[in-house]
MIDOLO-581840 format. One record per residue (C-alpha): residue number from 1; residue in three letters; chain; x, y, z. Coordinates in pm, 1 decimal. Each point is the difference from the previous one (the first is absolute). Example, Ala and Ser with C-alpha at 12.3 -4.5 7.8 and 13.67 -1.06 7.14 Angstrom:
 num residuo cadena        u        v        w
   1     ala      A   1230.0   -450.0    780.0
   2     ser      A    137.0    344.0    -66.0
This chain:
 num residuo cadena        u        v        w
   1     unk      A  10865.4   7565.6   7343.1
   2     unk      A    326.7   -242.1    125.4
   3     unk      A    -59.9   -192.4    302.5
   4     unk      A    244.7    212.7    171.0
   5     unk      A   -262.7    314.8    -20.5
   6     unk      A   -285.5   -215.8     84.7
   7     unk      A    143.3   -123.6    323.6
   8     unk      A     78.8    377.6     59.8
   9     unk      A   -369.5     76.8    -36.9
  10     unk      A   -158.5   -284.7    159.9
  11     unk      A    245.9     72.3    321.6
  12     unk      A   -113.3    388.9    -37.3
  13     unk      A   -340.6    -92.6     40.3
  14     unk      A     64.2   -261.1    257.7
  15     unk      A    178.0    280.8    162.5
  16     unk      A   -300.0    303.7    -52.6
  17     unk      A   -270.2   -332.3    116.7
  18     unk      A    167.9    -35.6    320.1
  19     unk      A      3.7    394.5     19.6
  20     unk      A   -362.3     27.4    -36.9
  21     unk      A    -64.4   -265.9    232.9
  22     unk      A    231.8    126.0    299.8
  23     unk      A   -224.2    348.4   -125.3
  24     unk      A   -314.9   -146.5     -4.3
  25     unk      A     28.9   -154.2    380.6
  26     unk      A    146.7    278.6    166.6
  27     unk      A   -280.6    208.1   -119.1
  28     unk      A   -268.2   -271.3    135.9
  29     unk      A    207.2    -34.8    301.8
  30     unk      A    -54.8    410.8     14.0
  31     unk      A   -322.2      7.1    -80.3
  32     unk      A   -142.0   -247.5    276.4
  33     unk      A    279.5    120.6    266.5
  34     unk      A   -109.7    142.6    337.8
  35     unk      A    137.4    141.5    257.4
  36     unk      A    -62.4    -49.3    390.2
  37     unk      A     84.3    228.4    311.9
  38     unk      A    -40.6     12.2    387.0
  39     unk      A     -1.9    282.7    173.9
  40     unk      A    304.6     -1.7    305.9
  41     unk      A   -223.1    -73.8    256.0
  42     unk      A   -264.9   -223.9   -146.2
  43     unk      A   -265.9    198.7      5.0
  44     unk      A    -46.6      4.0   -435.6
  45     unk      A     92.3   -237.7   -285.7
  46     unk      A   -102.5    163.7   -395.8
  47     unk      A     63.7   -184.9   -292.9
  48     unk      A     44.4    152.0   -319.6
  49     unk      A     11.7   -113.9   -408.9
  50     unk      A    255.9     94.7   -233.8
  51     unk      A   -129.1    333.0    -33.1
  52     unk      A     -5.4     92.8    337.0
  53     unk      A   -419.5    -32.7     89.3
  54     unk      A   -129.2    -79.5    262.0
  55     unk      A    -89.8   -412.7     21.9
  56     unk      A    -20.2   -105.2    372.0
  57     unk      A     14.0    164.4    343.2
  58     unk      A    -33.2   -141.7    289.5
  59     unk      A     71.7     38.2    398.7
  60     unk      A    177.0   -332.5    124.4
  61     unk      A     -5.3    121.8    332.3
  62     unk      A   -242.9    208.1    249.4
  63     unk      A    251.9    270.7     62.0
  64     unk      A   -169.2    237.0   -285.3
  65     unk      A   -278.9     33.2    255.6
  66     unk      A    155.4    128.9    272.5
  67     unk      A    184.8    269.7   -287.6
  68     unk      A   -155.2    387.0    -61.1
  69     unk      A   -164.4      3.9   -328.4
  70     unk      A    241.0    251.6   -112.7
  71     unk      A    262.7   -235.7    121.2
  72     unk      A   -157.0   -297.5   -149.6
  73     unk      A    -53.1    193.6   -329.5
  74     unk      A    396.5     78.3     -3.5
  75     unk      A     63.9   -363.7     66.3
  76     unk      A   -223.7    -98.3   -300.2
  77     unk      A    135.3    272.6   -238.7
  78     unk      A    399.1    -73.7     84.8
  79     unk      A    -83.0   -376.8    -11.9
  80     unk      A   -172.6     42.5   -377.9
  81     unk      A    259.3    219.0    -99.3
  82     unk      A    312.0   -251.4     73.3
  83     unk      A   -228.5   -277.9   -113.4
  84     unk      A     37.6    196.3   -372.3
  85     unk      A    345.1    113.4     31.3
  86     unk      A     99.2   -380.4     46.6
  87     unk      A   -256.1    -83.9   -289.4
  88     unk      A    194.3    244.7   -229.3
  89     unk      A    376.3   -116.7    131.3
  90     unk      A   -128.3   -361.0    -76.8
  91     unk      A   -144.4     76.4   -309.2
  92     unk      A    345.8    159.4    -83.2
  93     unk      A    185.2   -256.2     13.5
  94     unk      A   -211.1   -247.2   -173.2
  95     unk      A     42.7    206.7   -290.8
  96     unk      A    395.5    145.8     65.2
  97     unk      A    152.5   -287.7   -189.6
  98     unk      A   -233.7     87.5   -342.3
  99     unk      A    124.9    342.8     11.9
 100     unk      A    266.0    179.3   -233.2
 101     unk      A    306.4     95.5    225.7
 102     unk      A     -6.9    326.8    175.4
 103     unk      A   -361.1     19.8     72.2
 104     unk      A   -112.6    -62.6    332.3
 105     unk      A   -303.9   -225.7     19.6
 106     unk      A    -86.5    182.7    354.3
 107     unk      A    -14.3    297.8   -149.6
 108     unk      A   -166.0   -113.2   -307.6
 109     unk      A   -278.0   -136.6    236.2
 110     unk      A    -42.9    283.2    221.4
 111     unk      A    -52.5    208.9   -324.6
 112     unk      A    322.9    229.3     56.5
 113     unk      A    141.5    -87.2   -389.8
 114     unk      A   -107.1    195.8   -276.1
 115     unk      A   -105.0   -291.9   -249.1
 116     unk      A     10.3    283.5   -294.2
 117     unk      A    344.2    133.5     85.3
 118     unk      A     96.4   -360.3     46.9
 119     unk      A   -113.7   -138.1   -331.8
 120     unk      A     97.8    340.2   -157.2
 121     unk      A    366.1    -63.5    123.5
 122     unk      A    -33.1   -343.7   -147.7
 123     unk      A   -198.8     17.5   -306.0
 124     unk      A    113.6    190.8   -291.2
 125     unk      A   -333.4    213.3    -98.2
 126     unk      A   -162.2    -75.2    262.6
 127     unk      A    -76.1    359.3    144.5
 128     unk      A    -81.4    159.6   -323.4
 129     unk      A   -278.2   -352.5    -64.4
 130     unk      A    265.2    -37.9   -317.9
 131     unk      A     32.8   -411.5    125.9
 132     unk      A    139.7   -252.1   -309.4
């Protein structure tokens, strides 16, 4: 092999090393990522991991106990819910720059792609299980 296609291969795998690297720490910075909100007024604070559980909730203030339980179960519910749909929109763009153009990490996170029509549009064979 000349020199010339040597230095061709060791920058190629310079190149796919770097890659994997950039790969390998957004997915850890994914994986240990959560995601914090307060309710408007105070009265709830949830935490969430990357997959949108449950990790922490607390009340930083005493105004939950002058709340209706309905009320306060609202709060706690609408709180929890934002707390994921920030988890998901961070999550997203951790991972937007590792993604093909023309798919939308949001929507890949929220699960609104089809991953078979996507790889099926991509990968010859793929829908029929005929992959190389």
């Amino acid at each position: 092999m000349s020199s010339q296609h040597e230095q061709m291969l060791e920058e190629a795998m310079a190149a796919y090393q770097h890659q994997r690297d950039h790969f390998d720490q957004a997915r850890q910075d994914v994986e240990t990522a959560t995601s914090t909100v307060t309710s408007a007024r105070r009265e709830v604070t949830a935490t969430v991991g990357r997959t949108g559980e449950l990790t922490e909730l607390s009340f930083p203030t005493s105004a939950y106990k002058r709340m209706a339980p309905a009320e306060l179960a609202s709060v706690i519910v609408q709180t929890i819910s934002a707390a994921r749909q920030k988890s998901v929109a961070a999550a997203a763009e951790m991972m937007a720059p590792m993604l093909p153009p023309g798919i939308s990490a949001q929507d890949l996170m929220s699960g609104k792609v089809d991953v078979n029509a996507l790889f099926s549009a991509r990968v010859p064979g793929f829908d029929e299980g005929n992959l190389p």
